[in-house]
Phi, psi and omega in degrees: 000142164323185162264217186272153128083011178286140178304149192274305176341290181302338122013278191269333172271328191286327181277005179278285196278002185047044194327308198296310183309335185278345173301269230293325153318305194292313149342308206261012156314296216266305191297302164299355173269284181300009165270305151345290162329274172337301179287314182258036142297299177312297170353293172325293189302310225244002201048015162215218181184132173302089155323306177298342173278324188284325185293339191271294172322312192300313202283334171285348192264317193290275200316307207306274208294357178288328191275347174298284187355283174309328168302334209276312177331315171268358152329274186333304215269311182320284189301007202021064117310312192267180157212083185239134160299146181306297164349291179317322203279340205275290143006293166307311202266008167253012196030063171216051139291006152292353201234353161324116161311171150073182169298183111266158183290169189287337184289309220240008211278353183274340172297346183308318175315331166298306166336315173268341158301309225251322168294324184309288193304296138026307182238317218305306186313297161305336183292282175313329163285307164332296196275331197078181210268331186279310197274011173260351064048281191296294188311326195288281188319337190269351213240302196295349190276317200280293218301330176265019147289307192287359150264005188258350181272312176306326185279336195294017190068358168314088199245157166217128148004276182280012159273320194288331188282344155258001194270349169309355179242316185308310209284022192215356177290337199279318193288346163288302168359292208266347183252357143300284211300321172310318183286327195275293201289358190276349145298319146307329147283353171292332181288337184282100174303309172313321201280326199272331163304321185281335184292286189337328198279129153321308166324307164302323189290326157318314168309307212274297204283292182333330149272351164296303177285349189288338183285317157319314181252341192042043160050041155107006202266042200325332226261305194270343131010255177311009191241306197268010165300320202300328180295300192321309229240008160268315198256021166254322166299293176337300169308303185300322206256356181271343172282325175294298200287319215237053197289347191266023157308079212006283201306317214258345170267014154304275185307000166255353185287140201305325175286340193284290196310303186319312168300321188298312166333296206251056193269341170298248200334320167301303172301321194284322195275307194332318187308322190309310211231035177211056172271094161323331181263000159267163167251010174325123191301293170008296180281008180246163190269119037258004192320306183302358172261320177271046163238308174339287175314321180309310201259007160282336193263302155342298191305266184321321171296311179291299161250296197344273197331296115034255165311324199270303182311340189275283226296309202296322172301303170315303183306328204251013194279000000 
């Protein structure tokens, strides 16, 4: 369902295909092809990886604004504007709200994906310096195969002890996985004519998002889902490298157009703020629509202006002094 005063449509299409979880899916999709990329660019270049450079960049690009966020988040709950536990916040702000029993309140409750994102950055750098750019490949394609069985035996009730103390992060590993496994092997399908004839055609991409959303909602079939996501989160890799590759496409000078790009800038910030003001269950005037997107945009474009942008020119100045 919308917010307050929001059109019953938007409503009715979002809780259908269920946008918001595939948004975030598509994100951690996305994170993983360009976290990836980036390392065996190095890999390459230098035959090894900074960690402390990657790590230092990761904590500069993330934290000041998620934690201004959170500063603001407890501002809030101090007046009870909010109603978020310290607990929640302290969570939110060590990135393990994945692992947060229970709800979480809704102002905070979208960071687990950061959460899972920030373990990725975390485990992945090293894992590929251990393993090499092939056997980091093999583990991804291994990743993408197994993890949406062991989310279709949890739902079907199947448990194991020591799977569940990982899987708030594991069962969310394949959508990193398959945009790893795309930065390792996509010089290689670049090589490929059949494979590049086919990336040229619009028809893929029609093909691509159309059996992405059918695999995705499995036509109300929640259960099975979980088994047929796993196609969703190949034709989410499938797209990103046919958009990259193909720019004179509808689709991808759709995704060049200025307003578009501009979202995409402060779309970090726009994840951390939306939330504040897109609560469905509330009726606070904040939340209602359309007022809440353009308060959304506001302090996402603050956030970014202010601090991001801000912090990312110090570090990059820092890098080259």
């Amino acid at each position: 369902m919308g917010t307050a005063g929001a059109p019953a449509i938007i409503g009715i299409v979002t809780s259908a295909i269920d946008a918001g979880a595939l948004g975030v899916r598509v994100f951690l999709v996305i994170s993983g092809f360009l976290i990836t990329g980036i390392l065996a660019r190095e890999l390459e270049r230098t035959g090894t990886l900074s960690l402390r450079r990657f790590y230092v960049r990761r904590t500069l690009r993330i934290f000041p604004a998620a934690y201004v966020f959170l500063l603001a988040l407890a501002a809030l709950s101090t007046l009870n504007v909010v109603a978020v536990q310290r607990g929640e916040l302290l969570s939110a702000a060590t990135y393990t709200l994945n692992f947060w029993r229970g709800r979480p309140a809704w102002e905070v409750g979208h960071l687990w994906s950061l959460a899972v994102e920030e373990q990725f950055y975390l485990l992945w750098p090293a894992t590929l310096v251990l393993l090499g750019v092939y056997r980091g490949a093999v583990l991804s394609a291994g990743l993408i195969a197994i993890v949406p069985l062991l989310r279709a035996a949890q739902v079907l009730g199947v448990t194991w002890a020591p799977l569940q103390l990982v899987s708030p992060f594991l069962f969310y590993a394949d959508w990193l996985a398959v945009g790893a496994l795309l930065a390792l092997i996509g010089p290689h399908l670049a090589r490929q004519r059949r494979y590049r004839a086919v990336r040229a055609s619009s028809w893929w991409t029609v093909f691509l998002v159309a059996s992405g959303v059918a695999a995705w909602t499995a036509f109300g079939h929640w259960r099975v889902r979980e088994l047929t996501a796993g196609w969703t989160t190949i034709t989410v890799a499938l797209l990103i490298d046919q958009l990259i590759a193909e720019p004179r496409l509808a689709a991808a000078r759709l995704l060049a157009v200025r307003p578009v790009v501009w979202i995409g800038r402060i779309s970090y910030s726009l994840y951390l703020w939306q939330e504040l003001f897109c609560n469905r269950n509330s009726v606070a005037w904040w939340t209602r629509f359309p007022g809440n997107i353009g308060f959304s945009f506001l302090l996402a474009a603050l956030s970014y202006y202010a601090i991001e942008r801000p912090v990312l020119a110090w570090r990059d100045q820092s890098r080259h002094a």
